[in-house]
C-alpha positions in Angstrom: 207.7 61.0 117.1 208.7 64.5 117.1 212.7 65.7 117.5 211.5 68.0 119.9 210.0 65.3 122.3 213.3 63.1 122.0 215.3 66.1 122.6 213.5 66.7 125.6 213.3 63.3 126.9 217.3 63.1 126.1 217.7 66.1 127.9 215.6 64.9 130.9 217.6 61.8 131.5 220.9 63.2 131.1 219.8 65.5 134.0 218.6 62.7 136.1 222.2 61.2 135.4 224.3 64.6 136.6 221.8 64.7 139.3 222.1 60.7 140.5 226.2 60.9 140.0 226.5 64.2 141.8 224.2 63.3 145.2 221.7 65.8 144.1 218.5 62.9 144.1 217.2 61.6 147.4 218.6 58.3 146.2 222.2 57.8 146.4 224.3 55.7 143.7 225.5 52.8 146.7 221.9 52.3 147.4 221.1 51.7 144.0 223.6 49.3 143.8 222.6 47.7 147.4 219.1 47.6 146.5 218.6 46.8 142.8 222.0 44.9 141.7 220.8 41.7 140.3 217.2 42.6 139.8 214.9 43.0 136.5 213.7 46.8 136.7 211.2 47.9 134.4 210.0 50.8 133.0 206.8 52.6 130.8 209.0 55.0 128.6 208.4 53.9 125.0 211.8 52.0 124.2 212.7 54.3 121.2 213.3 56.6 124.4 216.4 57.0 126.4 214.9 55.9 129.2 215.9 56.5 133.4 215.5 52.6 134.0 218.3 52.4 131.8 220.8 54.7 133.7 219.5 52.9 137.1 220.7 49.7 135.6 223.8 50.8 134.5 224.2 52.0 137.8 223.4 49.4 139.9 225.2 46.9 137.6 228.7 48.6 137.9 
């Protein structure tokens, strides 16, 4: 893999983060937690990725 295409991908989650934390996503942080707490979600992103499943889980597991 290519730094520039983890960089990116980085870079791509971290914004889905800022944009999940501040209300800017048509999905809200409570309704992550209402909807997912307890569940196995899974994603396609290679795991040597950060991946957006993982801040979903951290989310809906706090």
């Amino acid at each position: 893999m290519f730094g520039g295409q983890f960089t990116a991908h980085t870079a791509a989650v971290e914004r889905f983060r800022a944009d999940l934390m501040s209300g800017g996503l048509p999905i809200t942080v409570e309704e992550i937690r209402q909807l997912l707490t307890g569940r196995d979600v899974g994603c396609s992103c290679s795991l040597d990725l950060p991946r957006h499943v993982d801040v979903v889980l951290e989310v809906a597991n706090s």
